[in-house]
MIDREN-278449 format. One line per field, with one value per atom (N, C-alpha, C, O): x, y, z; chain; residue number from 1; atom name. Coordinates in steps of 0.1 Angstrom, whole numbers, plus 5000, padded with zeros to 4 digits. Example, Ala and Ser with C-alpha at 12.3 -4.5 7.8 and 13.67 -1.06 7.14 Angstrom:
// MIDREN-278449
px	[5132/5123/5132/5142/5128/5137/5129/5134]
py	[4943/4955/4967/4967/4978/4989/5000/5011]
pz	[5078/5078/5078/5085/5071/5071/5079/5080]
ch	[A/A/A/A/A/A/A/A]
i	[1/1/1/1/2/2/2/2]
at	[N/CA/C/O/N/CA/C/O]
This chain:
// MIDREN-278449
px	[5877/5890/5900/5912/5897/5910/5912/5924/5907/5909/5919/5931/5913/5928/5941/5952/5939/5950/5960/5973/5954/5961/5962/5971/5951/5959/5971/5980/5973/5982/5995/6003/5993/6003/6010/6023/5998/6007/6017/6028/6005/6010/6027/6035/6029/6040/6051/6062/6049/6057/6062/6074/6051/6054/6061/6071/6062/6068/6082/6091/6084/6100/6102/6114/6097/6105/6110/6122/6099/6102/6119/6130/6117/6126/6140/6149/6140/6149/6154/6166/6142/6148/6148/6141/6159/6162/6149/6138/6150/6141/6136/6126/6142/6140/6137/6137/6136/6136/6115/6108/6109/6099/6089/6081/6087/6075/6074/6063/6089/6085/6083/6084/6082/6087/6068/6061/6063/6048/6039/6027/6050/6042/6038/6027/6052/6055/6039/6036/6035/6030/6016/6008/6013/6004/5998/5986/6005/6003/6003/5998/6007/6008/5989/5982/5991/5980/5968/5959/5964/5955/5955/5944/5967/5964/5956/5945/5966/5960/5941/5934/5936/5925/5914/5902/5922/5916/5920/5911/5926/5930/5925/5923/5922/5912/5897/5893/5891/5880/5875/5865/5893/5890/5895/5890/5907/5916/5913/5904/5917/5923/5929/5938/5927/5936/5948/5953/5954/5970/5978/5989/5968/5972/5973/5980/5963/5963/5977/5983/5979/5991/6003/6013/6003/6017/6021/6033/6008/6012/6013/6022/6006/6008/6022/6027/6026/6043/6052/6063/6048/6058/6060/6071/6045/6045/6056/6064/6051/6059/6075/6084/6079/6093/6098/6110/6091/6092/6095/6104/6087/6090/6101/6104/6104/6113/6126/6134/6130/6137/6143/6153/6135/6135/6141/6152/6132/6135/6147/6152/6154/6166/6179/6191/6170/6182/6181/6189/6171/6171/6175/6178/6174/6178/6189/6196/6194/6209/6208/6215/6199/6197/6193/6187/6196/6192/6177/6168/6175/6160/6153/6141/6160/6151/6143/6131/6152/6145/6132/6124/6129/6115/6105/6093/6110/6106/6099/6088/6110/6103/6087/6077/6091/6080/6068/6057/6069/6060/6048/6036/6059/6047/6040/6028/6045/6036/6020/6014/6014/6001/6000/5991/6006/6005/6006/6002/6011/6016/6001/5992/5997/5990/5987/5981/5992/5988/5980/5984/5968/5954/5950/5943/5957/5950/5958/5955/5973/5981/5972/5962/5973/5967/5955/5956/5945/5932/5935/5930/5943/5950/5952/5943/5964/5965/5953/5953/5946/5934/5927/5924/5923/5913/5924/5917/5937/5943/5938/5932/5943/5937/5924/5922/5913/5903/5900/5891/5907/5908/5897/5891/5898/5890/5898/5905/5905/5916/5912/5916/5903/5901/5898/5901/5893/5894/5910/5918/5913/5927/5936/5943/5937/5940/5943/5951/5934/5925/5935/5941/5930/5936/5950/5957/5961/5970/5975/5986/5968/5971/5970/5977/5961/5960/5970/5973/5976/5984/5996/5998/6004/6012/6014/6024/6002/6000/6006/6014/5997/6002/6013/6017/6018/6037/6047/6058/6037/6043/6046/6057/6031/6030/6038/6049/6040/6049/6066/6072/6071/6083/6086/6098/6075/6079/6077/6080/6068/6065/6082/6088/6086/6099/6112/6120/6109/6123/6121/6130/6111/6105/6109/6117/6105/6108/6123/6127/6131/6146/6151/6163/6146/6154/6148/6150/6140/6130/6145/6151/6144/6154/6171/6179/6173/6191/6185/6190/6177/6173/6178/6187/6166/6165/6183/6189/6186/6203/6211/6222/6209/6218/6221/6231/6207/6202/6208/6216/6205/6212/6225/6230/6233/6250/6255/6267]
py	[4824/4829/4818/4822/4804/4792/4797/4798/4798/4800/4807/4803/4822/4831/4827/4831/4818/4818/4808/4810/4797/4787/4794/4790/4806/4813/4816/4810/4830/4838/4827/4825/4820/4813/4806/4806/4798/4792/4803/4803/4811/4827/4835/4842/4830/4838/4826/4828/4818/4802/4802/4799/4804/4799/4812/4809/4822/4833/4834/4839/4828/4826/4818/4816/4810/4795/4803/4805/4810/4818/4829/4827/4837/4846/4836/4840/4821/4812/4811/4808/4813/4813/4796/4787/4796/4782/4769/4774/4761/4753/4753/4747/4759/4749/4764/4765/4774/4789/4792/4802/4784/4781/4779/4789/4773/4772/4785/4790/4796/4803/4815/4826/4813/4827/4827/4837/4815/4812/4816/4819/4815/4818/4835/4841/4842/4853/4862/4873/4858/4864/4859/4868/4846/4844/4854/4859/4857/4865/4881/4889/4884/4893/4902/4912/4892/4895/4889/4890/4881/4881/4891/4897/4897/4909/4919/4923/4920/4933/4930/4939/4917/4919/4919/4920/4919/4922/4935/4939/4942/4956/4964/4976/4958/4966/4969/4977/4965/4961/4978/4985/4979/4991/5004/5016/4998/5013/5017/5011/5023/5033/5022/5018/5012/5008/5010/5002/5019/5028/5023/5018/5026/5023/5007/5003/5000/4986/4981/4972/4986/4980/4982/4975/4994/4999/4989/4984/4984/4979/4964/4958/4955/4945/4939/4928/4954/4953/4955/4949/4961/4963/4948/4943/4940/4931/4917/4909/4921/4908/4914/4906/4927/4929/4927/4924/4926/4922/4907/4904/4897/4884/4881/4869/4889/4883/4887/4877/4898/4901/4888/4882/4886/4873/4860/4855/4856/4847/4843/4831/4857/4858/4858/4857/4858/4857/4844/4841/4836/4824/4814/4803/4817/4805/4806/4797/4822/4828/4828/4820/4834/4835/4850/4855/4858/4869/4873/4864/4891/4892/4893/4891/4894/4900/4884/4882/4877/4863/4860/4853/4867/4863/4873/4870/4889/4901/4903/4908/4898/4899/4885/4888/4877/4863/4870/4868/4876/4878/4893/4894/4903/4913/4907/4908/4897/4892/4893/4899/4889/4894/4906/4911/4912/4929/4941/4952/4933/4940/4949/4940/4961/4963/4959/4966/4947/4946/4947/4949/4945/4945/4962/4965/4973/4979/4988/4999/4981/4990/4983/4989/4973/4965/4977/4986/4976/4987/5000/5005/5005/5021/5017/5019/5011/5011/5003/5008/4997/4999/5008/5012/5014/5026/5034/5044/5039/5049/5044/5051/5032/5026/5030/5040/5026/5028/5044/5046/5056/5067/5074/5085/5067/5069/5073/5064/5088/5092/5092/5084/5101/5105/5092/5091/5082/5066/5065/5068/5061/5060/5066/5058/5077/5085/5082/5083/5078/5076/5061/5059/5053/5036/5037/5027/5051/5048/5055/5052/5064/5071/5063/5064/5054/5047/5035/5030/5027/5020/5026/5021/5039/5041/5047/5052/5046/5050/5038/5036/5029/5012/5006/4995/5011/5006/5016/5013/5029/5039/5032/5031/5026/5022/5009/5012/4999/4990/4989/4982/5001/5003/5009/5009/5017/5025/5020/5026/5006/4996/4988/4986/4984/4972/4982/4978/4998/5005/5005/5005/5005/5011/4996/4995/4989/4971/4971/4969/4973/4970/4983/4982/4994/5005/5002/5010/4992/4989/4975/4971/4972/4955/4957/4948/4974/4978/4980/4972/4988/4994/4989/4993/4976/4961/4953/4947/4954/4947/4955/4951/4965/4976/4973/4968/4978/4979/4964/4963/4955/4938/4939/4929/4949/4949/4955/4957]
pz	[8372/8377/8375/8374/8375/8375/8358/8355/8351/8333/8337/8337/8342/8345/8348/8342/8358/8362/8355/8355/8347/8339/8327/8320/8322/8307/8309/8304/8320/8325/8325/8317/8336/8334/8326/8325/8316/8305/8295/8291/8293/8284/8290/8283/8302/8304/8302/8298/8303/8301/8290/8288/8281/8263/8263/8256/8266/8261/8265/8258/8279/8284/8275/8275/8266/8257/8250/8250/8242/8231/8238/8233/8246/8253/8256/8264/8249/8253/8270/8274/8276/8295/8294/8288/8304/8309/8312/8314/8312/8307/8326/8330/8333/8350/8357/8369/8348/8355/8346/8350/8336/8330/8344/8343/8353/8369/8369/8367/8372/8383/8374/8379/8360/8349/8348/8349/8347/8344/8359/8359/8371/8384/8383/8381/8384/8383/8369/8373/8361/8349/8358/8362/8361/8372/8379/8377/8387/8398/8395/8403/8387/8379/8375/8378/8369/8359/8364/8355/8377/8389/8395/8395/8402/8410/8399/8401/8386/8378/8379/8384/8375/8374/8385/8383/8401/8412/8410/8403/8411/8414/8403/8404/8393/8382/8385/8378/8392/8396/8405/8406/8413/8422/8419/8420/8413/8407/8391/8385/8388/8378/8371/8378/8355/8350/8346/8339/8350/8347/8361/8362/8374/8383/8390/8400/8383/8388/8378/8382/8369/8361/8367/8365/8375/8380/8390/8390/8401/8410/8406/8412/8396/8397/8390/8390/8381/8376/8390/8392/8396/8412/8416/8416/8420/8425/8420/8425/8405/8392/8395/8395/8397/8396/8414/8415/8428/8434/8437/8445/8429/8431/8415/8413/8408/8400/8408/8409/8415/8422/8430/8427/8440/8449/8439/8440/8429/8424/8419/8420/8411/8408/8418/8416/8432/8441/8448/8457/8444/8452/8440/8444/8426/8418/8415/8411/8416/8407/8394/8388/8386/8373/8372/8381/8358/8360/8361/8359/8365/8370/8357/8356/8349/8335/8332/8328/8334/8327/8333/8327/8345/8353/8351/8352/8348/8347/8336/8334/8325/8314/8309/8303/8314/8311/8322/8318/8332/8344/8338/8339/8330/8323/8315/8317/8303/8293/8296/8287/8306/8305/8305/8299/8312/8313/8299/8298/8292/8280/8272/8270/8268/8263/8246/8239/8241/8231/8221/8209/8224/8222/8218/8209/8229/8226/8218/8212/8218/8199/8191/8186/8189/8176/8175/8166/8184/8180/8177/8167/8183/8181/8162/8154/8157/8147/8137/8126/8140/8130/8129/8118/8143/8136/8134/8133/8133/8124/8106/8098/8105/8089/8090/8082/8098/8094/8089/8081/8095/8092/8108/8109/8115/8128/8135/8138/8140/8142/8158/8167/8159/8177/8182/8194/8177/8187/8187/8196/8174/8172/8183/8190/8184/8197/8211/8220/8207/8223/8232/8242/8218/8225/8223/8228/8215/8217/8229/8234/8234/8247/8258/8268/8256/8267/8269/8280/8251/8252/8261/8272/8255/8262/8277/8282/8282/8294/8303/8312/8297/8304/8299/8303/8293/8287/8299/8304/8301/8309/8322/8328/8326/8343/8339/8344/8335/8333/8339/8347/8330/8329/8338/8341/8347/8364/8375/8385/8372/8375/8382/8393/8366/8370/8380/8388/8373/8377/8392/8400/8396/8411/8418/8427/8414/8420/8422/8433/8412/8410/8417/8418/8422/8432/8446/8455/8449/8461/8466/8476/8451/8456/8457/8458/8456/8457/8473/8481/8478/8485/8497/8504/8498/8507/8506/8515/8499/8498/8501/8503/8502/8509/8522/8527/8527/8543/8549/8558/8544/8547/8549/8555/8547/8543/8556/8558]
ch	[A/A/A/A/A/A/A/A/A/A/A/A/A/A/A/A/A/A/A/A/A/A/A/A/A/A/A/A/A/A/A/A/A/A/A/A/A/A/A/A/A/A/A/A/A/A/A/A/A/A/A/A/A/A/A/A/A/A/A/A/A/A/A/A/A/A/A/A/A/A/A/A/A/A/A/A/A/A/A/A/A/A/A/A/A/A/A/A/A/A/A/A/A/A/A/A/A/A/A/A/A/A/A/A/A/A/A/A/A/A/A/A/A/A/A/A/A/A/A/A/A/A/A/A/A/A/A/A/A/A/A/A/A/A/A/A/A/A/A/A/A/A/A/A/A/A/A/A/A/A/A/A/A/A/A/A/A/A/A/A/A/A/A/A/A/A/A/A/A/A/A/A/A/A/A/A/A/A/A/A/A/A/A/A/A/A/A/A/A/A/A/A/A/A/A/A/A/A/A/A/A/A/A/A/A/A/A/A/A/A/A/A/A/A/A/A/A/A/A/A/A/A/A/A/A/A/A/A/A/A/A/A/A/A/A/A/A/A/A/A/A/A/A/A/A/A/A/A/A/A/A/A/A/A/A/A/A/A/A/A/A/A/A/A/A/A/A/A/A/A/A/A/A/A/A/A/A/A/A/A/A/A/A/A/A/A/A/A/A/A/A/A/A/A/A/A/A/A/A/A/A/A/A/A/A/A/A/A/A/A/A/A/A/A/A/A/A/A/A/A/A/A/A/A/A/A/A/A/A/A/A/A/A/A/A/A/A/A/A/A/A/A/A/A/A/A/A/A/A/A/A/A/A/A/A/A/A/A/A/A/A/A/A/A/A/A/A/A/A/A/A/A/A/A/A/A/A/A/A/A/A/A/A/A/A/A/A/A/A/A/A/A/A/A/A/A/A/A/A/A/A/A/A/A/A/A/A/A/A/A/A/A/A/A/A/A/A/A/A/A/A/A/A/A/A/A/A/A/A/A/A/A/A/A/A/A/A/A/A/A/A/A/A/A/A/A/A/A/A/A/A/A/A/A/A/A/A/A/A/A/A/A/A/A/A/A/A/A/A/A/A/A/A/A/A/A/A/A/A/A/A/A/A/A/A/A/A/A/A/A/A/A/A/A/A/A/A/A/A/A/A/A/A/A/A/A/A/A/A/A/A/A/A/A/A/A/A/A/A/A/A/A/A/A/A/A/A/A/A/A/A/A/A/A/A/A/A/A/A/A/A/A/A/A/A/A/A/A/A/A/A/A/A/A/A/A/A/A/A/A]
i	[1/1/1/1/2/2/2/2/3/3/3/3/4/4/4/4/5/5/5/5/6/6/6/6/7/7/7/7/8/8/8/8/9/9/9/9/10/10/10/10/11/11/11/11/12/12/12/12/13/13/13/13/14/14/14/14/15/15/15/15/16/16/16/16/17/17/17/17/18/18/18/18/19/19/19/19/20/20/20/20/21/21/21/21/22/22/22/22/23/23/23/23/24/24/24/24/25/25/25/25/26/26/26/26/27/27/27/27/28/28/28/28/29/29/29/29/30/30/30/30/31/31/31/31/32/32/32/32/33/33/33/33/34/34/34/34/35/35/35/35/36/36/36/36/37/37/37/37/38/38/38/38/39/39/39/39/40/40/40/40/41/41/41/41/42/42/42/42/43/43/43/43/44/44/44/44/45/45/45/45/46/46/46/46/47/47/47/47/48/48/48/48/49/49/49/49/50/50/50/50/51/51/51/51/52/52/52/52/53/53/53/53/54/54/54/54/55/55/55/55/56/56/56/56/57/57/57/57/58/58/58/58/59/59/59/59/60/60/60/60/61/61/61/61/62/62/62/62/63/63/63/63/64/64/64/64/65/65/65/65/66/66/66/66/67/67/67/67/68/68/68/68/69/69/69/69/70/70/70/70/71/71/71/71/72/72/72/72/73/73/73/73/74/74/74/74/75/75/75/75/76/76/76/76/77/77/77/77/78/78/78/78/79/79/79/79/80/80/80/80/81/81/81/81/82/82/82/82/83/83/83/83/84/84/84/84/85/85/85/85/86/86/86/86/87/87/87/87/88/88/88/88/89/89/89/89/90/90/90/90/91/91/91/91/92/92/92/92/93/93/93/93/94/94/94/94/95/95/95/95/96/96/96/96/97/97/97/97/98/98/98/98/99/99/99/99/100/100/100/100/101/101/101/101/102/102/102/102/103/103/103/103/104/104/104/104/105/105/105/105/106/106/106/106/107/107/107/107/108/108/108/108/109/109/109/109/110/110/110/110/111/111/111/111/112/112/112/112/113/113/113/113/114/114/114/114/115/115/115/115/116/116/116/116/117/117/117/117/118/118/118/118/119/119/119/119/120/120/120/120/121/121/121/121/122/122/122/122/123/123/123/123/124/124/124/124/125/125/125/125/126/126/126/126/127/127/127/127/128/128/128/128/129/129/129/129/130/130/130/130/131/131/131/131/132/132/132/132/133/133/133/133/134/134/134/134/135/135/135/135/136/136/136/136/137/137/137/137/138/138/138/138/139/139/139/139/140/140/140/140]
at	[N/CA/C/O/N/CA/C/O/N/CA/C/O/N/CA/C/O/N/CA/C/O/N/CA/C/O/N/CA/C/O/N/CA/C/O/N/CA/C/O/N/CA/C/O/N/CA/C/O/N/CA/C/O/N/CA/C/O/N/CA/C/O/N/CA/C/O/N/CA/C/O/N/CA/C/O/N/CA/C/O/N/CA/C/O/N/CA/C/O/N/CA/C/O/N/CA/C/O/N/CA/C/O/N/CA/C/O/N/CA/C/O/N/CA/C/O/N/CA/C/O/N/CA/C/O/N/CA/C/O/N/CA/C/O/N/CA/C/O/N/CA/C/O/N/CA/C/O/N/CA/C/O/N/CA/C/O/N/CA/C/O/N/CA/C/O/N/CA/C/O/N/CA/C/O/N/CA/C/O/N/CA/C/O/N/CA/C/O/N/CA/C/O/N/CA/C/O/N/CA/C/O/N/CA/C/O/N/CA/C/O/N/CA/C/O/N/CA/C/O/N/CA/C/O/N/CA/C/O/N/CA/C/O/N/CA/C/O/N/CA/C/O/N/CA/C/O/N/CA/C/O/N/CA/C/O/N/CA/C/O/N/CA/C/O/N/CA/C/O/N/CA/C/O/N/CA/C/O/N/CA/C/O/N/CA/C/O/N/CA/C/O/N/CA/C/O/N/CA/C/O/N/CA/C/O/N/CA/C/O/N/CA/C/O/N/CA/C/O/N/CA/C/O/N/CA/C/O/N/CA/C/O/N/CA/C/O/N/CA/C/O/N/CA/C/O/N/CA/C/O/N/CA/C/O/N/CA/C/O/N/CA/C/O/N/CA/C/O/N/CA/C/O/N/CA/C/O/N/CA/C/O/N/CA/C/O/N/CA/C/O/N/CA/C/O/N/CA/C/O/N/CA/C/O/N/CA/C/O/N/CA/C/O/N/CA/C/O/N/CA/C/O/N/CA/C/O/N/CA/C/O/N/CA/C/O/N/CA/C/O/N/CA/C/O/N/CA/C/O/N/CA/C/O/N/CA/C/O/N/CA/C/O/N/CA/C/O/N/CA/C/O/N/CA/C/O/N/CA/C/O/N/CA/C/O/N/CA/C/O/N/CA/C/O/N/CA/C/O/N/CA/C/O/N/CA/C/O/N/CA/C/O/N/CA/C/O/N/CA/C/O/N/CA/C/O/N/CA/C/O/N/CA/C/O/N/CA/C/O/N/CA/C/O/N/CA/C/O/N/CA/C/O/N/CA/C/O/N/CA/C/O/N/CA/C/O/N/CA/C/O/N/CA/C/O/N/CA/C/O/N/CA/C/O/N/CA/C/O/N/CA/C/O/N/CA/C/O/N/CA/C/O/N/CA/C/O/N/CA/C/O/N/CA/C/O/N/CA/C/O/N/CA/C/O/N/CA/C/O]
């Protein structure tokens, strides 16, 4: 579980470099992908992979929220470095080989499920970011 947590983390870090985030916003862009992608792999254990991804993108879009309001930098710079583990990559890459290989119904299959977890992702961050107008409203 420590591997996890120091992959995940370094993984969302190098990726804010690359995403050119601020050199001093890199701790919490590497915490955020952290935590992320710990929860996903407790919550995988119990749920539905579609559904452990939704919630651990809620969670990553909940603390990018926060972060962005305690450093003053925007949310995407934490949001976007914090999915990186979440990203289904692995299982496009597979989807598009077995289309080459001519293995259509696998093929199928891993791209249905890609876009299922790009699905829970993105309803994931929207649901975080109408949860974080929500909460700043009610404050006013």
């Amino acid at each position: 579980m420590i591997l996890q947590f120091v992959t995940s983390f370094f993984a969302a870090a190098a990726f804010c470099i690359l995403f050119n985030a601020p050199a001093r916003a890199l701790l919490q862009c590497g915490f955020a992908g952290m935590i992320g992608w710990v929860l996903y792999l407790e919550l995988d254990k119990q749920l539905d992979t579609v559904v452990a991804t939704f919630l651990a993108t809620v969670v990553v879009g909940v603390i990018s929220q926060f972060f962005a309001r305690t450093y003053k930098m925007p949310v995407i710079i934490f949001s976007v470095g914090g999915i990186i583990p979440l990203v289904p990559g692995g299982l496009a890459y597979d989807a598009m080989r077995k289309f080459v290989e001519n293995d259509n119904n696998q093929a199928i299959q891993y791209g249905v499920q890609a876009l299922l977890l790009s699905g829970a992702i993105a309803t994931g961050l929207v649901l975080s970011e109408v949860l974080g107008q929500m909460f700043r409203r009610r404050r006013i």
